[in-house]
N, C-alpha and C positions, 0 to 999 in steps of 0.2 A: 276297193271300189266303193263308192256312196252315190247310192241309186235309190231316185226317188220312183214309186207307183203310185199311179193314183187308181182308187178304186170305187165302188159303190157304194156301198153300205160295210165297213170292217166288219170279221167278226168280234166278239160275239153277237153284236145288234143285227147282223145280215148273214144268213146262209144260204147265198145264191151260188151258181157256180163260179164266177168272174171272183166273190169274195171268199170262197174258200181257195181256190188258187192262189191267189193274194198271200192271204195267212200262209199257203202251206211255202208259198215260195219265198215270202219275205222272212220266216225262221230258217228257212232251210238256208236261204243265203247270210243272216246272221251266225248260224252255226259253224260254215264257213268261213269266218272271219271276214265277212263282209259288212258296211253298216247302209243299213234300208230307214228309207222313211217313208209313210204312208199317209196319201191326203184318202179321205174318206168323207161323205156326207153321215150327217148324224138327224136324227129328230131332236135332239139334245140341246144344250147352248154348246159354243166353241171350246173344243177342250185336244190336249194334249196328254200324253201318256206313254210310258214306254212298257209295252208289252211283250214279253219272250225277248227281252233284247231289242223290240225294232220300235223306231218314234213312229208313235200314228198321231198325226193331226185328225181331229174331227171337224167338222165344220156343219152349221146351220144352210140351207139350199139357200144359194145367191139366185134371186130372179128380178126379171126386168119388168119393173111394173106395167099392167098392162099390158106385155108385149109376148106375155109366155103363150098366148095362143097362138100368134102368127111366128114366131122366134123361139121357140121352147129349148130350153138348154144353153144360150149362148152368152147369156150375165154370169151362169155358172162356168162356163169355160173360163169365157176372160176371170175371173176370181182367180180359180185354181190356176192361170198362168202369173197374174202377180203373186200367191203364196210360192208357184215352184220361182218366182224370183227372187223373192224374200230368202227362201232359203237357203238356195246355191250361196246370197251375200254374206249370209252368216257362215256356214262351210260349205266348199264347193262340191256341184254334182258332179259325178263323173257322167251319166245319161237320165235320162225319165225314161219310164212306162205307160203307156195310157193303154187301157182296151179301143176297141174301136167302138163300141157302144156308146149310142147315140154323138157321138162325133164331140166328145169330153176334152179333146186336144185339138181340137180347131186353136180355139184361138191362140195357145202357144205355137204349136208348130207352123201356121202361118207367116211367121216371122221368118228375115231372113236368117238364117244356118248362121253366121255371126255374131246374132242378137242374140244366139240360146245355147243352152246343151245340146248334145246328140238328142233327139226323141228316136223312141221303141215304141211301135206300134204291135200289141199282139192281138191277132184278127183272131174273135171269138165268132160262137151266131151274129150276122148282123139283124141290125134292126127291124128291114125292110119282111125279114122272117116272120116276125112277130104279128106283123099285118096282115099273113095270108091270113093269119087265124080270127082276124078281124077284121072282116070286109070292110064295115064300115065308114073305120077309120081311115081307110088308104087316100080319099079323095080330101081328107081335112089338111088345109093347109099349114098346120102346125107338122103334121105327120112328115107331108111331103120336105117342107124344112131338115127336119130329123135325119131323114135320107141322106139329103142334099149335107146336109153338115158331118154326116158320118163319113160319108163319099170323099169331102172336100179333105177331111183330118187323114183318113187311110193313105191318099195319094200324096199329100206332101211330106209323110213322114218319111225320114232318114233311113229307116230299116223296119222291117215289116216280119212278124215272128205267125208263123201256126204251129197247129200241135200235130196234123197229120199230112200226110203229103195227098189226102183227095180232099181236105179241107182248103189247101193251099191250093187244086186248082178249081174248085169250086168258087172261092173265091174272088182268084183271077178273072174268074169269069162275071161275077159280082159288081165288082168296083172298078175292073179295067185295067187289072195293073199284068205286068208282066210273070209270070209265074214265078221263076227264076230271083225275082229279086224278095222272095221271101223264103226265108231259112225255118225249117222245122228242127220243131223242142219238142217232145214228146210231155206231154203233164206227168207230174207223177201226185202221190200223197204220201201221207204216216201212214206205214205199216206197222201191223200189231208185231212183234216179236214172236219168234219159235217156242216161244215157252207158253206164249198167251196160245198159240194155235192148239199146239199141244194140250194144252189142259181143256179142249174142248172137250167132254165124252163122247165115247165113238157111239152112234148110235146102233142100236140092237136092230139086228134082221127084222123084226115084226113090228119094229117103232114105224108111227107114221110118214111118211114122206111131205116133208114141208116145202112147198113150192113158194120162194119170195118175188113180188115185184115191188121195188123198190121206186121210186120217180112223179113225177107229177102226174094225176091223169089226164092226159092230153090226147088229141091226135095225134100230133108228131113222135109221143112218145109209143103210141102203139096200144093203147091202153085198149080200144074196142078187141082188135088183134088178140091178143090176150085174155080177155073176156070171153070174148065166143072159143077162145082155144077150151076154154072148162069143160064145158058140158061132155064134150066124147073124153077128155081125158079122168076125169073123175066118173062114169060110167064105166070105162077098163078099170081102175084101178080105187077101190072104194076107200084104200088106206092113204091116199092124197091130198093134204088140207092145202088150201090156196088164202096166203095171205098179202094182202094189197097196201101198203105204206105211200100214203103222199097226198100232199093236197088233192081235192075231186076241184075238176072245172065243168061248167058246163056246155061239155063239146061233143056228147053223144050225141046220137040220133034223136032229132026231135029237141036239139038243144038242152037235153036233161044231162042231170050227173052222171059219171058212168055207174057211178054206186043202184043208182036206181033203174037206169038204164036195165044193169044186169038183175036187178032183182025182179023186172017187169017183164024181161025177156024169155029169162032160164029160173022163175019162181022154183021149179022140183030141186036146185040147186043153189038155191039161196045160202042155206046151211054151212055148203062147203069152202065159202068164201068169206075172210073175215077183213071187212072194208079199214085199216087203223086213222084211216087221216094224215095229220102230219104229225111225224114224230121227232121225239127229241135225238138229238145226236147221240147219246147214251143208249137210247132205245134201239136206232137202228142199230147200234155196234151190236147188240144182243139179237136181233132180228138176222143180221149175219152173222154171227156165229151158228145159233141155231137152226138156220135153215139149210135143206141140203140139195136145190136146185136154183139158183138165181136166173131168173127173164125179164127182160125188159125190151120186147121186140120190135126198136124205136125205127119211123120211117126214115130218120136219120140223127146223125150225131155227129160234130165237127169231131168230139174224141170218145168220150163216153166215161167219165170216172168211173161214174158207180159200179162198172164190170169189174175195174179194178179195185176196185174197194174190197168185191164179192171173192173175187179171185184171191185178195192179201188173206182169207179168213179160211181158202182152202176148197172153194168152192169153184162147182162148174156151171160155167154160164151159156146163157144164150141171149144172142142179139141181132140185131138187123143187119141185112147186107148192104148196109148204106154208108156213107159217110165215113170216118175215120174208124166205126167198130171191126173192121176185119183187119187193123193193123195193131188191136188191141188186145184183139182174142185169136187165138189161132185154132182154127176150125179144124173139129175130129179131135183136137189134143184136149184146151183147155174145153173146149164146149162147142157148142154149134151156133149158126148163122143163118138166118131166113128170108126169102123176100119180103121187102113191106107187106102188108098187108095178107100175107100168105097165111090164113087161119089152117088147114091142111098139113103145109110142113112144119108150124109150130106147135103142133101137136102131135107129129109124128118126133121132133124133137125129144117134146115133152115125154112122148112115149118112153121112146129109148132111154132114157136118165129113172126116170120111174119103174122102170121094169126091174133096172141092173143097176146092182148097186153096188157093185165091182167096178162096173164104167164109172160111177160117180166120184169112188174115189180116188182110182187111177187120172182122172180128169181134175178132180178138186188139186192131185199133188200137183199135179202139172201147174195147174192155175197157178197156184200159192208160185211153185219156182217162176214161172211167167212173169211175176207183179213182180218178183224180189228183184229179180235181174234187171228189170226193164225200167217201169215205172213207180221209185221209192221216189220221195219229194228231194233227196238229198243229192241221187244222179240227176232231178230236172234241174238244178240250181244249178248246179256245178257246169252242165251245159250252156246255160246264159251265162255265167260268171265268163264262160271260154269263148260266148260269142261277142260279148261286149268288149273280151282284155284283147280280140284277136280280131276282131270286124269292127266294132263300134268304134273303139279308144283307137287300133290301129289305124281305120280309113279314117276320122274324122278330127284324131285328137283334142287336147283336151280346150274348151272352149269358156269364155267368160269375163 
């Protein structure tokens, strides 16, 4: 198979979700013995390179002058559907991948099914999300474009992938399409190895209890939630540190950061919470290791890595009863699950994990087998290789 994705930013210039998926699926399917090719945008000039085994093209943003306010994104599609023809001419694709973000495969897939490869559409957050959090913007007619062209690429793609089966009807109910005609791939990523968990040190009965949230601070991710969970949890338990990893936005009350937010609300508690910002990939790897409760009580997630991240390190998690997190983490075993915005049960969570630290690790093992079995980056690949050699290549073969 020689399958192209297109993606956002590759890494290492981009560490969004769409582009660590990307990476981890485009090795995992070289590993494979598959060969991947990757369009990317760059702040860069135009450059090529093979990475881990997979060709990334980079590319400078194609825009249409003058036109990116009312048409944003659509000199870039059409681009990236002459490079995916450029390339097939040089060796043939067997299919593409586009996200569905901001509607990047419009203008390939609009073509007749003769004129192209199979396209793979894999439905991430759409776009239309991004705007609740920005009122603003939803009446600008740039925005509304955006929609309209993410809309348009979703529906005429060949095959349509999500990672959980409530994200898949969540967004049937989105874009209009029928449920059924999108097949679920669970995400996976790199796991550390048994040797690396292993040489964690077990922490000593009297060691502190390190609580991580890991994530952007947002609304959707839960971050106030979270916030106000401190105060009654670090008054029960004074051996508690709360530390917070990820960009601050300004989505708290009163449109401040939640950093300041929390510092202006719960000052007697300032102490106990150490705000890191955004951290390097190295860093979080050690911010998971070391920590021995992971939360991130989002009001929703189409899948949720970062559990899984937390979970590969041996760790018990908690997350939201939303979205694809309860088919991520299994509730009572590896960790617990909360309603959105439930400050109450996420700190009666909190509780239960800080109390006992017997649960933590009986839950941390669980996690760790959880991640191993389920979601490694090498069983997601292997999945799309078997949906592409057995759905994609079979219903549509090979075109060009």
């Amino acid at each position: 198979m020689r399958l192209a994705i297109v993606c956002g930013i590759y890494p290492p210039e981009g560490s969004g979700g769409i582009e660590t998926y990307t990476r981890d699926m485009a090795e995992a399917l070289v590993a494979g013995g598959h060969e991947v090719v990757v369009l990317s945008r760059t702040d860069g000039e135009d450059l090529c390179e093979e990475m881990a085994g997979v060709e990334v093209h980079r590319y400078r943003m194609r825009e249409l002058p003058k036109g990116e306010r009312f048409f944003p994104g659509l000199w870039w599609s059409r681009f990236l559907a002459r490079e995916i023809d450029r390339l097939h001419r040089e060796k043939p694709l067997t299919a593409v991948e586009f996200p569905n973000w901001e509607g990047v495969g419009y203008w390939y897939v609009r073509r007749k099914a003769s004129r192209r490869v199979p396209v793979i559409t894999w439905v991430h957050t759409p776009f239309f999300e991004s705007l609740e959090l920005k009122p603003q913007l939803r009446k600008q007619a740039g925005s509304r474009f955006t929609c309209w062209l993410e809309k348009r690429a979703v529906l005429a793609s060949d095959h349509l992938v999500c990672s959980t089966r409530a994200h898949r009807q969540a967004m049937a109910g989105v874009f209009g399409f029928d449920s059924a005609r999108a097949h679920v791939i669970s995400l996976g990523t790199s796991l550390p190895g048994d040797d690396e968990v292993a040489a964690i040190p077990a922490a000593t009965a009297d060691a502190p209890v390190r609580v991580l949230y890991a994530s952007r601070l947002e609304v959707r991710k839960g971050a106030q939630t979270f916030l106000d969970a401190v105060p009654a949890v670090a008054s029960e338990f004074p051996n508690v540190e709360f530390l917070v990893a990820g960009k601050d936005r300004p989505e708290g009350p009163g449109g401040q950061l939640f950093a300041d937010y929390f510092r202006t609300a719960y000052t007697p508690f300032a102490e106990r919470v150490k705000f890191l910002g955004f951290v390097s990939d190295a860093e979080l790897r050690r911010l998971y290791q070391t920590c021995d409760v992971f939360a991130v009580p989002s009001n929703y997630e189409s899948f949720g890595l970062v559990f899984v991240e937390a979970m590969a390190w041996g760790k018990p998690v908690i997350g939201g009863r939303a979205g694809g997190m309860p088919e991520v983490i299994a509730e009572g075993e590896t960790g617990f699950l909360v309603d959105p915005g439930d400050v109450a049960g996420l700190t009666a969570a909190l509780g239960q994990l800080c109390r006992d630290r017997e649960l933590r690790i009986r839950m941390g093992q669980a996690a760790r087998q959880r991640a191993v079995g389920h979601f490694g980056r090498s069983c997601m690949a292997a999945n799309l290789a078997a949906f592409v050699d057995e759905t994609v290549v079979g219903t549509d073969g090979p075109r060009g």
